[in-house]
N, C-alpha and C positions, 0 to 999 in steps of 0.2 A: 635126388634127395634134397639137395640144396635147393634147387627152383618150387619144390615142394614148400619148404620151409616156409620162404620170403612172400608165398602166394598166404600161408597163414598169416604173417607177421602184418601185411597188406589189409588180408580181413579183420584181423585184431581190432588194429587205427581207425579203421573204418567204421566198428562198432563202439569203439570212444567217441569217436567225432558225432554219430548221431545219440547216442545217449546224452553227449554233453550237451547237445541241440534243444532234446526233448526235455531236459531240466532245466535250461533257460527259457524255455516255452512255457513251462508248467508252473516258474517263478513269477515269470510276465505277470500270466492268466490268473494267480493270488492274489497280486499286489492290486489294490483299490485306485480306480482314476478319479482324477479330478472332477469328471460329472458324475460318479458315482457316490460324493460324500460332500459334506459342505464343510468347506473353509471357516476354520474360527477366526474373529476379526476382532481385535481388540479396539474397542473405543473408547479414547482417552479425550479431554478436554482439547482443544487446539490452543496455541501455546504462540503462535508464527505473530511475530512483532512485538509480544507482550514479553516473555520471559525467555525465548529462546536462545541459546545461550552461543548460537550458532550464527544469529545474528552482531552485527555492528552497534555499540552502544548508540549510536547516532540514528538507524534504522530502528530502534524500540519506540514505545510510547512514550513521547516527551511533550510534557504540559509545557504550554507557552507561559505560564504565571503561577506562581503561589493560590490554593486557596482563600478565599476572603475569611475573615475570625467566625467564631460558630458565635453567632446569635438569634434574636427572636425567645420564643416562649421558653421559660427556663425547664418545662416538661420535656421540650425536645431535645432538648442536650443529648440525652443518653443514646439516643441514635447516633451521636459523630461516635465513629469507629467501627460499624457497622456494616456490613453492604450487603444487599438482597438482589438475589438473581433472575431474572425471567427468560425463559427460550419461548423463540417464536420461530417457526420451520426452521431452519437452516443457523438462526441466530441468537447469539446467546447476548441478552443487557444484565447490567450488572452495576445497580444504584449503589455510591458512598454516600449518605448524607452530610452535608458540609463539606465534602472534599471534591467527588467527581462522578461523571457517566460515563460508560464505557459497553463499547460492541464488540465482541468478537465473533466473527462467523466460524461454525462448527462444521470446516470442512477440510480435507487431507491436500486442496491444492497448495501448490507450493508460495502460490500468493495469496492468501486465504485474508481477507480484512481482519485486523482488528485495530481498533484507534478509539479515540476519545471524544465522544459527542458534546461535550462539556463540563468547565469545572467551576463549583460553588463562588456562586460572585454575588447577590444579592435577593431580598426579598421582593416581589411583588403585593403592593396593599392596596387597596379597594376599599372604601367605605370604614376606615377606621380597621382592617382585616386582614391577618394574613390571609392570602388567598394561593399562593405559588412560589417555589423556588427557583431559581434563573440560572441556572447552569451555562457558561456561556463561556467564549475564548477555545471552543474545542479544535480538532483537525482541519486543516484547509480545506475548503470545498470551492475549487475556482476562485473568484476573489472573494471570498468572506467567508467565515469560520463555521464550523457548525456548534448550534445552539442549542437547548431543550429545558423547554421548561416543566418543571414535575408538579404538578396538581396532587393535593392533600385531600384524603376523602376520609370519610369514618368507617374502619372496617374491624372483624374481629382479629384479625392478626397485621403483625408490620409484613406486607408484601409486595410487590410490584406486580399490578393488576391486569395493568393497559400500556404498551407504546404501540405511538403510532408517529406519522410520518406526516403532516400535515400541507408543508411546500419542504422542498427542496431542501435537505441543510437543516433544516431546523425540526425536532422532534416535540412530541408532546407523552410526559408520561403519568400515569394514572398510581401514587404511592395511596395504599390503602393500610392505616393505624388505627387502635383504637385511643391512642392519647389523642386526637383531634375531635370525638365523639361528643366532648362536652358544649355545647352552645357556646359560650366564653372560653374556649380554648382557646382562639385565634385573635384577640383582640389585642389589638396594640398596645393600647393605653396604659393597662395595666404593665406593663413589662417596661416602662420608659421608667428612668431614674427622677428623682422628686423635681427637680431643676425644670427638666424638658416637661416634667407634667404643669408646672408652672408657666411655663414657655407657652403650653397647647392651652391653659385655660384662660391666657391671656388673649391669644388670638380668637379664642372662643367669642369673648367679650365684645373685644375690635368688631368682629363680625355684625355680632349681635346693635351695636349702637352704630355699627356703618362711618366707621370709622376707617376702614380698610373695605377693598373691594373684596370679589369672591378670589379672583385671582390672587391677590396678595395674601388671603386665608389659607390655599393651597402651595403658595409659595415658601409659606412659613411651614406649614406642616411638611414640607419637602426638606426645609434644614433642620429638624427636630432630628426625622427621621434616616436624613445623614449622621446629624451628631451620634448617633444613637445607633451605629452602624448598620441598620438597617438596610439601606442603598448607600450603592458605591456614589460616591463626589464625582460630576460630571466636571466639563469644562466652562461653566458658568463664570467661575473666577477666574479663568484666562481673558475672557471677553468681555468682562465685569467693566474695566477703563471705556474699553469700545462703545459699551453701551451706554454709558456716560456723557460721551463725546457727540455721539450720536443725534438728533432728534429723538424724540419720544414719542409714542402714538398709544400706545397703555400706562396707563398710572396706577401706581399699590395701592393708593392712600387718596383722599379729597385730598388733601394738605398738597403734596407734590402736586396735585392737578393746579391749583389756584397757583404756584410758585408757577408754571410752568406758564400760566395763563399771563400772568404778570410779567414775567418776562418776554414774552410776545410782546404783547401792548407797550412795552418800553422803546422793543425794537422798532413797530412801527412808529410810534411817535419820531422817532430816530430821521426815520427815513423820512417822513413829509417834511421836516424840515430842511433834509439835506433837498429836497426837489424845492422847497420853497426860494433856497437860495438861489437855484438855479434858474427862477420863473418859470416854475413848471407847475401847473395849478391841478390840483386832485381833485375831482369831484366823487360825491359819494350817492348813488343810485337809492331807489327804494327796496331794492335787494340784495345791497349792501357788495354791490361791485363795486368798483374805481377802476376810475378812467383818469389816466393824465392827458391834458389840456397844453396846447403850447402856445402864449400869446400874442396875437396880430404880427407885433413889430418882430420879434422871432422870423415869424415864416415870411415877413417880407425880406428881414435881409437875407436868408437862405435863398431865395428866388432870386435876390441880385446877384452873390453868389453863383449859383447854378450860370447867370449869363453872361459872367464877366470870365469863365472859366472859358468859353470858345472863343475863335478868333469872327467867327463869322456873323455875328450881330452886329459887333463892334465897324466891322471892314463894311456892312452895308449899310449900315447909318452915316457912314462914313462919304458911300458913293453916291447915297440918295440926298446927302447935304450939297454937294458939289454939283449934282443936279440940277437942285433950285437954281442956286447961283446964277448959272450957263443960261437958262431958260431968261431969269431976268437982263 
């Protein structure tokens, strides 16, 4: 009766064990696989260098400079504070007017770019015109920065149209507004303070009566349009003494030509005298060379010179005197 029992008890466990099998089988075979349904994937902006909170203050985007002040046409103002986005495959740019450019690639690796192609430092003019903004001072690229300049077109909204990549490092991007659609929107002139407009009609004039060369018109109009924050101040004024010091080979002005001429002709006057002193005779060709001349008595004593310096002239005139003698 016992071995009976235990021979149940045996088949009982036996019929749990595979029930519990076939309901782990039959849980399996409900549950949906991974190739049977697709993954929701959340896609969020990339964030890796820019804001990542995860990152090192020192590993984020850090501009090497201030901004330059917002100027130009006083219509464009209302764009500083602003910034317009464009994605191109993989990349997302992302215009500040007057402050900066910037890329970031829209992707989940863990080193995913993003940095700053550059930041607002001055205008480009052409022909009395704005013509471009110069974004410059961005991220390292090998030795020199990356740059971008953004071209102004007439469009019906403020957007970012076009970049592109034209060498290495340096970008070109296509802003499309309609505040530039007017013919005289971009003109300089108007937008200078009374002073510098004074300053340009002045040079105007210069020009016009040839007073000033072409280059000293454009020279001028180069410090208008620094005063006048337009372009940033170069290093002109570090090397301003040097160039002073210098010789001169271009002239601003007739005026400084004739001082300069003048002082030549003083110098040589200078010089023929100081050869005169010496008897040293300049002659002047019909193609206006000079040649110095050294005279007769000169190059004879040099010649006696030159023979008194060896022993061996002296020692045979010497032997050939003694000769005669003996002979006689």
């Amino acid at each position: 009766m016992f071995y009976k029992s235990g021979i149940h008890k045996c088949g009982v466990i036996k019929q749990r064990r595979v029930l519990r099998c076939c309901l782990l089988l039959i849980t399996s075979l409900q549950m949906p696989t991974a190739s049977a349904g697709k993954m929701k994937i959340v896609e969020e902006p990339n964030t890796f260098g820019l804001n990542n909170p995860l990152l090192a203050q020192s590993n984020r985007l850090q501009p090497k400079f201030t901004p330059s002040a917002v100027s130009g046409p006083a219509h464009l103002h209302r764009l500083a504070g602003k910034c317009f986005s464009f994605i191109e495959s993989t990349y997302k740019y992302e215009f500040c007017p007057f402050h900066n450019i910037t890329q970031h690639e829209q992707s989940f690796r863990w080193n995913a770019y993003s940095g700053i192609l550059g930041i607002w430092n001055e205008w480009e003019i052409v022909n009395n015109t704005f013509v471009a903004m110069w974004m410059r001072g961005g991220d390292s690229c090998g030795a020199k920065n990356r740059q971008t300049k953004v071209l102004l077109s007439c469009g019906s909204a403020n957007k970012l149209a076009q970049v592109s990549e034209p060498s290495t490092c340096m970008y070109s991007v296509m802003f499309e507004t309609p505040l530039v659609c007017h013919p005289h929107s971009l003109l300089v002139y108007p937008t200078l303070r009374e002073t510098l407009q004074g300053e340009w009609d002045e040079a105007e004039q210069a020009l016009h009566d040839e007073l000033i060369t072409e280059q000293g018109y454009n020279k001028t109009l180069k410090e208008i349009f620094q005063e006048a924050g337009y372009l940033r101040d170069t290093k002109e004024k570090e090397t301003k003494q040097e160039s002073k010091s210098s010789a001169k080979s271009e002239f601003d002005t007739l005026e400084s030509c004739k001082e300069e001429y003048q002082k030549l002709s003083e110098e040589v006057q200078r010089l023929r005298a100081l050869l005169s002193q010496h008897r040293i005779l300049v002659s002047i060709d019909q193609d206006n060379s000079q040649t110095a001349t050294t005279p007769p008595s000169a190059v004879t004593v040099k010649e006696k010179e030159e023979h008194l310096r060896g022993d061996t002239g002296l020692r045979s005139d010497g032997l050939n005197s003694q000769r005669d003698q003996t002979d006689h």
